[in-house]
PLY file of the C-alpha trace (Angstrom):
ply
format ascii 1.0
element vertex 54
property float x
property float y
property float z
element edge 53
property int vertex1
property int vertex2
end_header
0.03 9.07 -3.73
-1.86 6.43 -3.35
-2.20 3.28 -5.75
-5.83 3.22 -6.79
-5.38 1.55 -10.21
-3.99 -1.01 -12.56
-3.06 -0.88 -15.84
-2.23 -4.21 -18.06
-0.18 -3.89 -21.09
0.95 -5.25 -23.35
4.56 -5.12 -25.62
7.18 -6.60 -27.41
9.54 -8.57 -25.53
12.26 -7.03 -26.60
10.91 -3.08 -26.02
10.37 -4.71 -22.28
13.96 -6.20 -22.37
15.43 -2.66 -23.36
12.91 -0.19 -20.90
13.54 -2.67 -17.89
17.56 -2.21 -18.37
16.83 1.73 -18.83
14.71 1.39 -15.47
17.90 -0.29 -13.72
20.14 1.71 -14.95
18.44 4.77 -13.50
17.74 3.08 -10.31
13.98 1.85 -10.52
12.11 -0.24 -10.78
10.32 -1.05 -14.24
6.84 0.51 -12.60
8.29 3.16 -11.20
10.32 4.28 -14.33
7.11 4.39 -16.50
5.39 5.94 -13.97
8.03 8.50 -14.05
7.45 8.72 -17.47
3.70 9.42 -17.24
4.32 12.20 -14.70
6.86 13.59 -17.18
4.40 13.98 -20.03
1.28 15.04 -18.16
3.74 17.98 -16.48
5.08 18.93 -19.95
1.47 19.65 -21.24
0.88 21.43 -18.25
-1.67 18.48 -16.96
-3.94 19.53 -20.09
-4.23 16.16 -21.54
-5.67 17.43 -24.86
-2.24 19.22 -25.71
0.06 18.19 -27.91
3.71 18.39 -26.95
6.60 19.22 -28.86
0 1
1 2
2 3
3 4
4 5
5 6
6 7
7 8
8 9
9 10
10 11
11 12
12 13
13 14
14 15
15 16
16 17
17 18
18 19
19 20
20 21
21 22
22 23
23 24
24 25
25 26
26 27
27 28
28 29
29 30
30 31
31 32
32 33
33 34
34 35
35 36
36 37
37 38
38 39
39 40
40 41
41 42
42 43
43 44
44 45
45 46
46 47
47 48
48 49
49 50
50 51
51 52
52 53
């Protein structure tokens, strides 16, 4: 895929302190684990953004 697009946010120190060691532990980097994450939730609504999941 390729990387079109930023996005800036922003959070709590300490909610970055605790994803980035999730991130690491799973073997990724901080992008890539959110990323990941994204993927994960636009799959589980079966890419209909206006669904709510579980």
């Amino acid at each position: 895929m390729a990387k079109e697009k930023i996005i800036n946010i922003r959070v709590e120190a300490e909610l970055k302190k605790q994803a980035k060691k999730l991130a690491e532990n799973d073997g990724r980097s901080l992008s890539n684990w959110i990323l990941r994450l994204i993927k994960y939730e636009i799959e589980k609504s079966g890419g209909n953004p206006g669904k709510k999941s579980d």
